[in-house]
N, C-alpha and C positions, 0 to 999 in steps of 0.2 A: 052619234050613230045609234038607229034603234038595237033593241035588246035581244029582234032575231036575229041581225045583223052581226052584233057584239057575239051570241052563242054560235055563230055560224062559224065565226072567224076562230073561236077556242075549240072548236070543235077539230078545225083543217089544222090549229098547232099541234091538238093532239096526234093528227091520223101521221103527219110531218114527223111528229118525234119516233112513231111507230115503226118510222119507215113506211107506210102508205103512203106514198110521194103522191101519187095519178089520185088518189082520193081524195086527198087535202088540196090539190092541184085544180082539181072540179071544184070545190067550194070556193075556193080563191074566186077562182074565175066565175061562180056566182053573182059571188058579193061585187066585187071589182064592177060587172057588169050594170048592178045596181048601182053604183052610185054613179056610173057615166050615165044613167037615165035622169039619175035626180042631179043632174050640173056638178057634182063632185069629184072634178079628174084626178086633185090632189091624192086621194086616195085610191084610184080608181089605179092610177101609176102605179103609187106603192103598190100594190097588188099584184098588177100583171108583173113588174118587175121581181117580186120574190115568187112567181110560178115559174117565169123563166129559168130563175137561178135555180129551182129545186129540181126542174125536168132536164138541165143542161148538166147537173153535178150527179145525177140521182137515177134519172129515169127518161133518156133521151126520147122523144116522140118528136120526130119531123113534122109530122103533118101538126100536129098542138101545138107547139111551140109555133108555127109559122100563123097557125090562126095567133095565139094569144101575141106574137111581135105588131103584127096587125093591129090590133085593138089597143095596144100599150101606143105606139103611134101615134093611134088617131088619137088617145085620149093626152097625150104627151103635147101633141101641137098648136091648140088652142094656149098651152102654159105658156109657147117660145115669145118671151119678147126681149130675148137679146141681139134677135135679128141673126142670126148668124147662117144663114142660108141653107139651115138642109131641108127639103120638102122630105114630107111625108112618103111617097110613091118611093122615094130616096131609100129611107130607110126599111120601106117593107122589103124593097126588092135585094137590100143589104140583110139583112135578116132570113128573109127567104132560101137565100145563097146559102147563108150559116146556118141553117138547120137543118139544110140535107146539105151538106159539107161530107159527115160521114159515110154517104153513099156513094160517095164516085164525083168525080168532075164528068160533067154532062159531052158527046160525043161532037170532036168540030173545033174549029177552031174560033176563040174568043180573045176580043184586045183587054188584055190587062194593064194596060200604061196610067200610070197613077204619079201621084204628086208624093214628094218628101214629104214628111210629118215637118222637118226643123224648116228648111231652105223655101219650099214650096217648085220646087226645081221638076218635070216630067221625067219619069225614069220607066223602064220598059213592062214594071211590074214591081207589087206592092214591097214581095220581099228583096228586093234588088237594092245592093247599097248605093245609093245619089253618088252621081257623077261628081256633081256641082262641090257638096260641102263632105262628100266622103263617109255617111250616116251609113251604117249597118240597121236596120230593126231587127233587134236581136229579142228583145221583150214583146211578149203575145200584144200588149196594149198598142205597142207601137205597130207591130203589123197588122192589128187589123184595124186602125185606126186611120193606117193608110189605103185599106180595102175599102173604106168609107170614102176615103178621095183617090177613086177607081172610077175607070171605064164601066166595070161591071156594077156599078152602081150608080153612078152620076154620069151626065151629059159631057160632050167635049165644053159645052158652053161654060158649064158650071163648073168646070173644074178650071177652067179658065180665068174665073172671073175668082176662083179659090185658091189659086194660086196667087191674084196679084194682092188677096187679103192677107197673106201668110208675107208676104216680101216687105208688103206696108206695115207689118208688127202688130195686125190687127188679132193674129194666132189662128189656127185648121177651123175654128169653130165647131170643132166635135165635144159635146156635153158631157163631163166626168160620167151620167150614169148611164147614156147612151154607151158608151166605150166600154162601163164594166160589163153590161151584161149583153153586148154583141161580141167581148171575146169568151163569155163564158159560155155563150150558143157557137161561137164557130169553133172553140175548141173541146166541144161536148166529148169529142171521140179520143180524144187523148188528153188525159189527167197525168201529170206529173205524177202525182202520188202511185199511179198503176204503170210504171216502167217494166215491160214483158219481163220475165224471168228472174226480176228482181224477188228477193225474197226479203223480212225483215232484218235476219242475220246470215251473211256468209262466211263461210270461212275463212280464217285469217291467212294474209297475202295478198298480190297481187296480180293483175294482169300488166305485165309491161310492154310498151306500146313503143317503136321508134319508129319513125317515118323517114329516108334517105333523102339526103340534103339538097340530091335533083328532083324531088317529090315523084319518083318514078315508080319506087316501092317501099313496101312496110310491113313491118316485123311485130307480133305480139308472139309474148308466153306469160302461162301463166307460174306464178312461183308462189308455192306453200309455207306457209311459216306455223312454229305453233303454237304463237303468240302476236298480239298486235305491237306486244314489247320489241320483237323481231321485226316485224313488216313495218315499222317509223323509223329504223337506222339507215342512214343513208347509204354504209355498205352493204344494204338488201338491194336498194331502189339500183345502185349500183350494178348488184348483180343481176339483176331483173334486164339493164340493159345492156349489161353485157352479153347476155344471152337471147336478147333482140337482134343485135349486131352478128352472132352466129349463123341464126335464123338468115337473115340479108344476108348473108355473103354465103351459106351453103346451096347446096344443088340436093345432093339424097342426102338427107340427114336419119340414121336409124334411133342414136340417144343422143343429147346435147350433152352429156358427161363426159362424153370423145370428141366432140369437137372446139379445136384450140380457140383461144380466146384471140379474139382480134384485137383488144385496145392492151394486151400484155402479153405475157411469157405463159405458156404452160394451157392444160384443158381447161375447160369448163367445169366440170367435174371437181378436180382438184380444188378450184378456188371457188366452189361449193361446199368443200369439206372441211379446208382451211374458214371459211367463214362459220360455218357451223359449229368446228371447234373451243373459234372463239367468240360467238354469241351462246353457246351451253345449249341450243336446241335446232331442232331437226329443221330442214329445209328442204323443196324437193321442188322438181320441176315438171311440169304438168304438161297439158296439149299445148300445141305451140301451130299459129299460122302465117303461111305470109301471103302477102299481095302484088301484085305489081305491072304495069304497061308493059308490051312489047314493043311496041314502037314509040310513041306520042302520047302524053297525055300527065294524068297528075292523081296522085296517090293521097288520100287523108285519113283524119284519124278520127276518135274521137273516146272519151272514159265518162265513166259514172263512177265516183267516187263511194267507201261504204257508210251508209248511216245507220244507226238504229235510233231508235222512241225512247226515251227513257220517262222519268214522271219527273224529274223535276228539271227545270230548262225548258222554253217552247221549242228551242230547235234541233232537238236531238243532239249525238254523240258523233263527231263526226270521228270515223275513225282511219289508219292508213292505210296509204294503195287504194285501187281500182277494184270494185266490187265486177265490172264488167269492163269491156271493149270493143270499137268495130273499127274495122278499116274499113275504104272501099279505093276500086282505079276504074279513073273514065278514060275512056279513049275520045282523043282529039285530034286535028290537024296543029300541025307543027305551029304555028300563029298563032294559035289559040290556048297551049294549053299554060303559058304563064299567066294568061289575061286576070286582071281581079273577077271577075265576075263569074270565072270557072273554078279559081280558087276557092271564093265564097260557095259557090252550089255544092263541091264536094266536100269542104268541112258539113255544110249542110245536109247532104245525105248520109255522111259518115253520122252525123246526129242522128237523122232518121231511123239508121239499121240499127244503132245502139238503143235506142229508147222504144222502137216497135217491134224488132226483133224479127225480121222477116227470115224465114228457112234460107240460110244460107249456104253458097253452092263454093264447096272445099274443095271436087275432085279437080283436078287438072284440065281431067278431059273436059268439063263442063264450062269450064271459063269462058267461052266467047256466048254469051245468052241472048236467048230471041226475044222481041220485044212483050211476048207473051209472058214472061217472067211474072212471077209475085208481086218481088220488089215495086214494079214498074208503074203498078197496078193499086197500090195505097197510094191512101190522101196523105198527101205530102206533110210531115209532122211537123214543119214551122208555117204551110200556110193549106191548113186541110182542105179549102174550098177548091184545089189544084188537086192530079196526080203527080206523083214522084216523074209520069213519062211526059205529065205538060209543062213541068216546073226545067225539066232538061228542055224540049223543043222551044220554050220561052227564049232561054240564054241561050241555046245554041242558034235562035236569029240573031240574039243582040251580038254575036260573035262576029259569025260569020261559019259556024264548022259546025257538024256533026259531032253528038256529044254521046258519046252509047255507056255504059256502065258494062265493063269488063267481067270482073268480079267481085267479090266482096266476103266480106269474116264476120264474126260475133264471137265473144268469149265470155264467159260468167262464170264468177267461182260458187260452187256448190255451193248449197243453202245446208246450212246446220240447223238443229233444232232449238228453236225461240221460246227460254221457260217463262218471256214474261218481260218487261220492260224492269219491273224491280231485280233482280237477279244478275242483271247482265253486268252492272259495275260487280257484284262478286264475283262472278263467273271470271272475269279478267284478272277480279285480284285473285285470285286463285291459279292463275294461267301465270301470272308474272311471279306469283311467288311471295 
């Protein structure tokens, strides 16, 4: 590679470590463009593909990234000779889709029926678990690996003839780097790492979450400890749902230290204080919601566990209890609301509320919500190229019913102040004593 070429390219790692993503981003995309003039796609790939990854993780631009998926394409396709049948026009218009993913699913209706990643089986939509062999895609790869073998990408033809490649064990024929950075462009809008209201450290406790056994309604509270010594005994998690179970079965609840315990003898209260007794430290009970159908329909749940950073371990500390919580209840027709495929969507959006955090509607009176809602209204956070209102009309065809979202909760425990990833193992021994 020549030596402007070579200072070009040190130049865009510098501006990259800078944090100048969109500056080093132009350079990239300089050089890259030079060498698909001079026959060099090898490199020309690498290139586009680490622009993508920096504007997807760093500095979202729809309209750049949809040129640069473009150009990474056409210089990608002349490479392909394992035959594996994706045209180009394929992946622009898969690419296309995932860069503005964060702006909205487009107005109208659209066939999303798409093929298994395992089976090669037609199912009504990419995040939909297969009839055939019973697959969930639960991992971003797998779903959008199945958006690649979509309607909204590929021909009836092609998916046809892609289907009968997957049955004969020939496998999806989607490219290990094709896959990584179409799911880093389709989930540019929602990073795990930026869970709303998460903080790096909250305070110790939990949210306890129970969901009633006809999935009709569901119970969180949150319960304070004042150690993580206290929130890992299983007489916390205990009480935590014991006092879910109050929550479910009350009508006006003023303090849950007056209302008797349903799974024993005696208040809430009392065997909050008996516990406290004999763990040596204070416990206390916090905001508490519940959820639940009127007539038909099905209740879910979902947590986020607490982590902190520490420096030595890549995967942090995990620590106990629910840093967070969401319920949600959809309303269904009676036929419909055990179906898998409604069960699946409402763990699904009970994921959605916990992890985007959309203003959640407590009052009472508020509970039956127009389709104008918020919620309704984001890119659906297991498959953002959808809203939350097309990912329900989807399943509510494959049903047969009306799928409306009732209500819905969130709960987060306060964020305390974070002196530092070194500190925190003190900080705890210090808390246990």
């Amino acid at each position: 590679m020549e030596s402007g070429a070579q200072n070009q390219l040190k130049r865009a790692d510098a501006l990259a470590r800078d944090g100048r993503v969109r500056e080093a981003v132009a350079l990239y995309e300089q050089v890259a463009d030079q060498r698909c003039e001079q026959g060099d796609a090898l490199v020309a790939v690498a290139l586009y593909r680490q622009s993508l990854m920096l504007l997807a993780r760093h500095a979202p631009d729809p309209e750049r990234q949809t040129r640069l998926s473009r150009k990474w394409v056409d210089a990608y396709t002349p490479l392909r000779i394992d035959g594996n049948g994706f045209e180009a026009d394929g992946f622009q218009t898969a690419f296309r889709l995932a860069a503005t993913a964060v702006q909205g699913a487009p107005a109208g209706a659209r066939s999303h029926r798409a093929l298994c990643v395992r089976c090669g089986t037609a199912k009504a939509a990419a995040w939909l678990r297969c009839r055939e062999c019973g697959f969930l895609p639960e991992l971003r790869r797998d779903i959008a690996t199945s958006l690649l073998m979509s309607e909204l990408t590929r021909s009836p033809e092609q998916l046809s003839e892609l289907a009968e490649r997957i049955r004969s064990g020939e496998g999806n024929g989607v490219p290990p780097d094709i896959a990584d950075a179409f799911v880093e462009t389709l989930f540019q809008g929602y990073d795990r790492r930026d869970i709303a209201g998460l903080a790096p450290v909250h305070a110790p406790g939990t949210v306890a979450v129970v969901v009633a056994d006809d999935r009709r309604a569901g119970a969180m509270v949150e319960v304070g400890s004042t150690s993580d010594a206290v929130a890992g005994k299983a007489a916390f998690e205990q009480l935590g749902e014991a006092a879910c179970l109050c929550v479910l079965g009350g009508t006006e609840i003023d303090s849950l230290d007056e209302e008797p315990c349903v799974d024993g003898p005696g208040l809430l209260g009392g065997r909050r204080r008996a516990l406290e007794r004999r763990l040596g430290e204070r416990i206390e009970f916090g905001r508490w919601r519940r959820v639940g159908v009127q007539d038909h329909g099905v209740v879910a749940s979902s947590t986020v566990g607490h982590t902190v950073r520490v420096v030595a371990g890549p995967g942090g500390v995990q620590r106990a209890g629910n840093a967070l919580a969401a319920l949600v209840a959809l309303r269904t027709a009676p036929t419909a609301s055990a179906k898998q495929e409604v069960l699946d969507l409402a763990a699904q959006i009970a994921d959605h509320i916990a992890m985007v955090g959309p203003e959640c509607i407590d009052d009472e009176s508020e509970l039956a919500l127009s389709d104008d809602m918020k919620l309704v209204r984001q890119p659906f956070w297991c498959a953002p190229y959808v809203t939350v209102a097309e990912a329900l009309s989807v399943v509510a065809a494959e049903v047969g019913s009306e799928i409306v979202v009732t209500s819905f909760a969130r709960l987060c425990r306060p964020a305390i102040r974070d002196d530092g990833p070194d500190t925190f193992p003190l900080e705890m021994a210090k808390r246990v004593g």
